[in-house]
C-alpha positions in Angstrom: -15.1 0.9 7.0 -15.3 -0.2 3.1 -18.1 -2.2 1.7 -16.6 -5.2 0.8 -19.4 -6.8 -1.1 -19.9 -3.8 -3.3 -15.8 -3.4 -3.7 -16.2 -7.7 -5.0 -18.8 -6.3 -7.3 -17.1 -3.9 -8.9 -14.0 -5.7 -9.2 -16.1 -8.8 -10.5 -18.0 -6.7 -13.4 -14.6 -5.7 -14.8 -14.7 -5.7 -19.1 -13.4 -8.6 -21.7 -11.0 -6.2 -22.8 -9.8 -5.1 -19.6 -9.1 -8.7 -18.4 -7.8 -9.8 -21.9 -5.4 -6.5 -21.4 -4.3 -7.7 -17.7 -3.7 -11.3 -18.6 -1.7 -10.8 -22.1 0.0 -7.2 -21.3 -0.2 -6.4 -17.7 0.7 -9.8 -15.7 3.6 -10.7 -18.3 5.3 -6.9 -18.3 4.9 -7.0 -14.1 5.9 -10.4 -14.1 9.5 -9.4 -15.6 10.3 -7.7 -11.9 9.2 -10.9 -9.9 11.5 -13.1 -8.6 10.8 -16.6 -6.3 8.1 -16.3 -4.0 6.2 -13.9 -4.3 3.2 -12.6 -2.1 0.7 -10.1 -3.8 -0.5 -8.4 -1.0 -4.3 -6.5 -2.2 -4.5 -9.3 -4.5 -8.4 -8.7 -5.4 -9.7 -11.2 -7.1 -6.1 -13.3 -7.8 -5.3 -12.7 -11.4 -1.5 -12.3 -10.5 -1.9 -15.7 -8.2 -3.6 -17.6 -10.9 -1.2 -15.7 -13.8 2.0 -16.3 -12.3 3.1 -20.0 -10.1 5.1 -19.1 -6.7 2.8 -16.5 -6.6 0.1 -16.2 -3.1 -2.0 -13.7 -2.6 -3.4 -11.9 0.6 -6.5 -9.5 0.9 -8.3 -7.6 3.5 -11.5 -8.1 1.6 -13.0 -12.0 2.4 -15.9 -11.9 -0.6 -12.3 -11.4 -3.0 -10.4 -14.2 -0.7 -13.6 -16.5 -0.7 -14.0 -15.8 -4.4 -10.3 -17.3 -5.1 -10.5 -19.9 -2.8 -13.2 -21.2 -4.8 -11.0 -21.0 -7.8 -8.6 -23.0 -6.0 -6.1 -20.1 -5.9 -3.3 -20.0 -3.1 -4.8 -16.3 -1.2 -5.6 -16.0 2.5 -7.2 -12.9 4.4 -5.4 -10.3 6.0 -6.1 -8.2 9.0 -5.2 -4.1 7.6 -1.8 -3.7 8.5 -0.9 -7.6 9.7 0.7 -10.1 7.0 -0.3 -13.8 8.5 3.3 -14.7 7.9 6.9 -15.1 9.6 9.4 -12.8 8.9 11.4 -13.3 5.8 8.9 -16.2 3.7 9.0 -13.9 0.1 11.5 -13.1 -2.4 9.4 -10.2 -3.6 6.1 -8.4 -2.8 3.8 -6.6 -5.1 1.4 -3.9 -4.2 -0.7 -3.5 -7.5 -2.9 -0.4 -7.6 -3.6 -0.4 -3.8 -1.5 2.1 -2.2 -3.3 4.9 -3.0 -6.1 3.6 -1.3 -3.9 4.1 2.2 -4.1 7.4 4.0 -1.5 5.7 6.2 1.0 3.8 4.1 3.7 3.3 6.1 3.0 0.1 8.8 1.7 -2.0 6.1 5.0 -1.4 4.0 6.8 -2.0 7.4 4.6 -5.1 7.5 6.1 -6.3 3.8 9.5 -5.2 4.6 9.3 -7.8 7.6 7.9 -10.7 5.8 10.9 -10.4 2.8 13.8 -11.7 2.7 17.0 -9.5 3.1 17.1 -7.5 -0.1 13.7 -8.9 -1.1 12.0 -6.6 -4.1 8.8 -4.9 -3.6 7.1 -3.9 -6.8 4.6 -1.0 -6.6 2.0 0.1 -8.9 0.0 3.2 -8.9 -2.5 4.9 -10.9 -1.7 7.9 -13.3 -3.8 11.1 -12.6 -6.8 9.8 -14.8 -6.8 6.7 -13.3 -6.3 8.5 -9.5 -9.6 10.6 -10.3 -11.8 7.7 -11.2 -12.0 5.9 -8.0 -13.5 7.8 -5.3 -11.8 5.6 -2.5 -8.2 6.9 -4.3 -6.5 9.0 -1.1 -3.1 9.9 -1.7 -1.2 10.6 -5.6 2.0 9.1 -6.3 4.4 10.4 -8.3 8.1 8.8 -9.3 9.4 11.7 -6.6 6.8 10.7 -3.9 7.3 6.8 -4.3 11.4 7.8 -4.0 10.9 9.6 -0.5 7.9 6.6 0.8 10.8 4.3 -0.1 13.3 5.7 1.4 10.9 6.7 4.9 10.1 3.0 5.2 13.6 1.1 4.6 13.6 0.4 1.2 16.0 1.7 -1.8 14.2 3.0 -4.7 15.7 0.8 -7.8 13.7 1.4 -10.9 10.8 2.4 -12.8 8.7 1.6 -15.6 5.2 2.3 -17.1 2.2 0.8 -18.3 0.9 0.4 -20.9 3.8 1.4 -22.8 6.2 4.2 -21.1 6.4 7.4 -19.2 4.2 9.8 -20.7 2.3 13.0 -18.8 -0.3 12.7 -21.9 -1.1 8.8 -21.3 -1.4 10.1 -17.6 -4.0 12.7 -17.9 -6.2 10.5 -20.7 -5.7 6.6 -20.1 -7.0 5.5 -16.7 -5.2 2.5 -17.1 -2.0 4.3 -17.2 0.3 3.5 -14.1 3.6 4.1 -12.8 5.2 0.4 -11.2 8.1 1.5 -8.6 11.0 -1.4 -8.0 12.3 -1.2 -4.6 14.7 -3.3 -2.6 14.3 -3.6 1.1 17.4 -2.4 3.0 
């Protein structure tokens, strides 16, 4: 079982520049792939929910949900695996640097698949190899070929992909821990 107060710490003592580079680069280049309602599901400590209206946030984590609801941001806490939810409430989902913190993937993205609507978009992002070795809790890699076959496993058609901060690059991968990988998909 995680420590969640230590996991709110750590996401809490984040740097000026890295929340400076989140809200001016990060939220606007992710925010291009959202459409309509949009749930950010392992929404930490909400800077998509505060960044971007239409935007709600869930987490598993209640020091992160408490922390929003203080800052009188739209998140709610989840049970692992279990969206509080009826089926079909978002246009799109995002998954934001939490999938590789799932050995077992596959009945939360069933769980998001439910709660979208019929070819609702589910935007993934996942750490390069830098970023993957810096956080011990990191379980599983993700490539462009291993987000393809996840997609495709769990209902979903893989439609695009883009980079941050810039583009795809093996280099930025290896050397830039903020380097990620963001997978489109549509659910089928």
């Amino acid at each position: 079982m995680p420590d969640h107060q230590q996991y709110f710490q750590y996401l809490t003592q984040g740097s000026v520049i890295g929340k400076l580079y989140r809200r001016f680069w990060l939220y606007p280049k992710v925010s291009r792939y959202l459409v309509g309602k949009t749930l950010d599901v392992g929404c930490g400590l909400g800077g998509m929910v505060d960044y971007r209206p239409q935007t709600m946030g869930v987490d598993i984590n209640p020091h992160n949900v408490e922390y929003g609801k203080e800052r009188g941001l739209a998140v709610t806490l989840m049970v692992e695996d279990q969206l509080p939810f009826a089926n079909a409430q978002f246009d799109c989902a995002l998954l934001d640097n939490v999938l590789e913190h799932l050995a077992k993937p596959k009945p939360l993205l069933q769980e998001i698949k439910r709660v979208l609507v019929p070819s609702g978009r589910l935007v993934i992002g996942v750490p390069g190899l830098l970023g993957m070795k810096a956080d011990s809790d990191h379980k599983v890699f993700y490539g462009e070929i291993e987000l393809e076959v996840l997609a495709q496993q769990c209902g979903f058609e893989s439609v695009e992909f883009f980079y941050t901060p810039l583009w795809r690059s093996t280099i930025l991968s290896n050397f830039l821990r903020q380097y990620c990988v963001y997978a489109i998909w549509r659910a089928r």
